[in-house]
Every structure is written in C-alpha cells, then in structure tokens.
N, C-alpha and C positions, 0 to 999 in steps of 0.2 A: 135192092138198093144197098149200097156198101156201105157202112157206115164211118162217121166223119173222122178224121185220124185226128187225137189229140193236140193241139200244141198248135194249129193253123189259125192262122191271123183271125179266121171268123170267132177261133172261138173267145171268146171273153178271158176264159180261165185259162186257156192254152195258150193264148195271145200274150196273158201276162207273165208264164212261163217261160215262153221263147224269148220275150225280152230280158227277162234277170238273164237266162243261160248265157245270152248273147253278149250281155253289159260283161259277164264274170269275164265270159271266153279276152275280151277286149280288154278290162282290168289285168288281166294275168297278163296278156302280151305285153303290153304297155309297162309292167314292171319288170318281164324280163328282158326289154329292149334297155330300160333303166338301169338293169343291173349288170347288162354285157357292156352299155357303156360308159357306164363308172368304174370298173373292175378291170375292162379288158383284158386281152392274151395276158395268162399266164408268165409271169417273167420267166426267166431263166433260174433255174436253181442254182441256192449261190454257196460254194464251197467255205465252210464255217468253219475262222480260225481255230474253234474250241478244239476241232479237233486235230490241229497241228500242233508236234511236240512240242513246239517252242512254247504256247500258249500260257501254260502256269506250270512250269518244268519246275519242281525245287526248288535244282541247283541255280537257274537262271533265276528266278523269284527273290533267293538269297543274296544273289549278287546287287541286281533292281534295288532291293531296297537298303543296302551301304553306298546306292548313292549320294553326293552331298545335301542334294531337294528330296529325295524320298526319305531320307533319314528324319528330315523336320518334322514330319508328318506322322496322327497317332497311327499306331501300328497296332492293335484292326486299326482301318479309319468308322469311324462314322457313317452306318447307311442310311438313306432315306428312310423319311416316314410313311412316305405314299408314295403310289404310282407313279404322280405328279412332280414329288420333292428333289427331283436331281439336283434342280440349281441351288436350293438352299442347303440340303447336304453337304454340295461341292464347298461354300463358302464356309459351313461351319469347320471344314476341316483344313483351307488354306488360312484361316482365321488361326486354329491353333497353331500349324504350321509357323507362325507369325507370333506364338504365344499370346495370343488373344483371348480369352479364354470365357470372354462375359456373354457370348451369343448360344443360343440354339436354335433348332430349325424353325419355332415358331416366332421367337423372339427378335428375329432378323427382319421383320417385317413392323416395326411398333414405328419405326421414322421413316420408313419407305415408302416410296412414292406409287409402286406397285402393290396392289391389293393383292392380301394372304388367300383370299379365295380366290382368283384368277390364277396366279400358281399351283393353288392346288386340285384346280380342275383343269386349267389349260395351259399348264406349262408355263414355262419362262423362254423370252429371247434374247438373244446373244446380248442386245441392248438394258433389256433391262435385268440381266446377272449384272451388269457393269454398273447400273445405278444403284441398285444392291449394295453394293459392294462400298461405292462412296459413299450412300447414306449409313454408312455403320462404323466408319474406319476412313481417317485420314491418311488414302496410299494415291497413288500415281496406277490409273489404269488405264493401259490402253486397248483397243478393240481393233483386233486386226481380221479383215475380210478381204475376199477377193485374194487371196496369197495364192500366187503362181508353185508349183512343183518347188520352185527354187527357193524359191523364197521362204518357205515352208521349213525345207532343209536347212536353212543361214540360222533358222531359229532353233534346230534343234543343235547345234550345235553350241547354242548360249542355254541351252535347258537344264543343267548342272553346275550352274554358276548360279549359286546360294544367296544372290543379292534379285533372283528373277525367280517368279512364279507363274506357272502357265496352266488355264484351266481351258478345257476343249469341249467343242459343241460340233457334234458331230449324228449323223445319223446312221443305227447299226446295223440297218440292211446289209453295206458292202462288206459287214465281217462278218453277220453272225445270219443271215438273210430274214430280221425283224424289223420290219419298218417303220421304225418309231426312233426320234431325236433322243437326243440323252447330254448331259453335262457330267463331266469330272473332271479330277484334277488330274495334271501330265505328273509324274513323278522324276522322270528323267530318260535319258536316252543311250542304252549300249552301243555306243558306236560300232566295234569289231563284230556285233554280230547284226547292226544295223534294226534294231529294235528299241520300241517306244516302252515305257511305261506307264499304262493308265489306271490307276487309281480308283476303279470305275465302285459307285456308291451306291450302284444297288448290288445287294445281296446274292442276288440268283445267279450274278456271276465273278463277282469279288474281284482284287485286281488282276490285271494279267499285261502280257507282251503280245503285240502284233509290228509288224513288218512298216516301214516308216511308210511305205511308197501305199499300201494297203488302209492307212490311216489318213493318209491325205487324201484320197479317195472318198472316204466316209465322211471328211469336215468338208470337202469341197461340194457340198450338198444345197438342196435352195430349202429354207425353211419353209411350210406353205402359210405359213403368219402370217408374214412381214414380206414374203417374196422375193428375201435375200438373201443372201452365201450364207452358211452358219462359218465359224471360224475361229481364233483363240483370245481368249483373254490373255494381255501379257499385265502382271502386277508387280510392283517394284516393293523389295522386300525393307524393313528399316534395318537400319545395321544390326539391331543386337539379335534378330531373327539370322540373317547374313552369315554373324560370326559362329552359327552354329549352335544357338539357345535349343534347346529340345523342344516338343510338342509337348505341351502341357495338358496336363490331365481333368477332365471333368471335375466340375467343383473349387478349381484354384482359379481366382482372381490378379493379373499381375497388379 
C-alpha cells in the first residue's frame, strides 16, 4: 500500500495547506493583475530639457533675469518648504515681486479659505492658488485654462510688461519625465531665442529656460483633482510694483 501523499483534500492537515497555497497563489495574481492595470505599458522615455544647453546656460540665465518681471523678483527666490509647498512658495515670491513683504509660506494660509494641511499633503489647484491669492492681497486675478497653442503665445508676448504677473501650473513629465504637477512663477519670455522663464521653487532644480512650444505642452495637462486643464494665473500688478520698485527683502514691512 502506498502511502497517502500529503496536501490531498482527505487529508485534514494537507487539506488546510493546499488551501492557504491556493488563496496565496490567487492573492498574488489578483495584485499583479492590479498592478499591470494601474501602471500600464511603460510610457516612452522622455528627452529631459535639464540636459539641453539652453536649460540654465549662464550667459542666457543673465540675460532672463534683466528682464523687466524677473528683475521684480528676489534673486535667489524663495523655495518651498515641503514637497507639497509649490503653490504657496509661488505666491510668497510674486507677493514680493509686488513688495509685499508681510506673508510667508505658512502665514499665507491664517484668512484662507483653503486648509494649510490639505496643501500640504495634497497640493494646491489652479483654483485654489487663485483664492489664495485674493484672500491675502487686493489684486485682479484671473485664471486662464483651456488656452489653445495660440493663445498661450498672445500671452507670452505681454509676459514682460511689468504691470502683468504670470504664475504657471503645469505638469513636469513633458520636460523633465516626473510625473507630478508643480506651480511657479513665469519670469518673462526671450523672444529671439523663443524661451520661457520659470522661476521654478523647488530647490532640486532652481530657475531655468525651456522652449515656449515644450511648456505649453506640460500646462496643457488634466489635473487628476479637479479633472481640469491646469493653466496660468494672470495677476495685475499695482503701479508702484509696475514702475519698477525692487523685491523687498525678508524682514521689511511696506
């Protein structure tokens, strides 16, 4: 007589073996069916302005910032506190820009209608940098989405007219292949070599220049929030910001 092979339904103990194996075998499929369909094919790999010369050249760096709007602004700017802090970074520093000078990243939040913890675990959207923005400061903002290629470009072309500020929400996959949203300020636009300025406030990659048609690309993005365009903030500057007042320095009050 052979004896009875372990693991077979008669047996009690093998019986309750074959079942865990089984449940496991089925757990595992079951999570890598989950994770090929949330993931999916590999995108494409994506050609990363950092390392095109244009990118933070100097000499072009030099030029960007005697624009008449990147001049407003402190030179470092201000980078975020956290992961999360783009959008209130962005604002402390078109705030100075503006010689405003009574905000910081935390402080920007005490009359707003958006809680400090939601930003800074789950980001900020295009909408509510813009309430931000009115709940701190008596300016004129408007929120432009959905901007066609051209439309995009009518604006860069008022982006160095020192009575207009422009702050962009864009997503850095199509430049840098990161898939995560980000907020900063535009600094201005070199027409002749058809290059943006952005201001960009986190650290890891400080400001720099990418190609206008390559940046419309990255704002012409769906936020997965809100399930909208992301797009730019346009802020109307007060004159004495306009006529050229510097960026005021941490610690002064106007």
């Amino acid at each position: 007589m052979y004896p009875r092979p372990v693991g077979k339904v008669n047996d009690p103990i093998g019986k309750g073996i074959t079942k865990d194996g089984l449940h496991f075998v089925r757990l595992a499929t079951l999570l890598w069916c989950v994770l090929v369909a949330a993931c999916g094919p590999a995108p494409a790999p994506v050609d990363s302005i950092a390392r095109a010369p244009y990118y933070q050249a100097p000499a072009l760096l030099e030029r960007a910032w005697r624009l008449p709007v990147a001049k407003t602004y402190p030179n470092p700017i201000e980078y975020q506190g956290n992961g999360a802090f783009c959008g209130p970074a962005t604002l402390v520093n078109l705030f100075r820009s503006l010689g405003i000078d009574r905000y910081d990243q935390e402080s920007l939040f005490d009359r707003a209608e958006v809680s400090r913890w939601k930003a800074r675990f789950r980001g900020m959207t295009l909408d509510e940098l813009a309430g931000l923005i009115r709940s701190n400061a008596d300016l004129e903002v408007a929120v432009l989405r959905d901007l066609t290629r051209e439309a995009f470009r009518a604006h860069l072309q008022r982006m160095n007219d020192p009575t207009n500020r422009y702050l962009i929400n864009f997503n850095r996959y199509p430049l840098f292949g990161v898939d995560i949203g980000h907020f900063s300020p535009l600094g201005g636009y070199l027409a002749d070599s058809d290059l943006v300025f952005v201001l960009d406030v986190l650290d890891d990659y400080k400001p720099f220049l990418v190609p206008a048609d390559r940046l419309y690309v990255a704002m012409d993005t769906v936020d997965s929030e809100t399930g909208k365009k992301r797009g730019l903030l346009l802020v109307r500057a007060a004159r004495r910001a306009a006529l050229g007042t510097p960026a005021m320095r941490p610690g002064k009050v106007p």
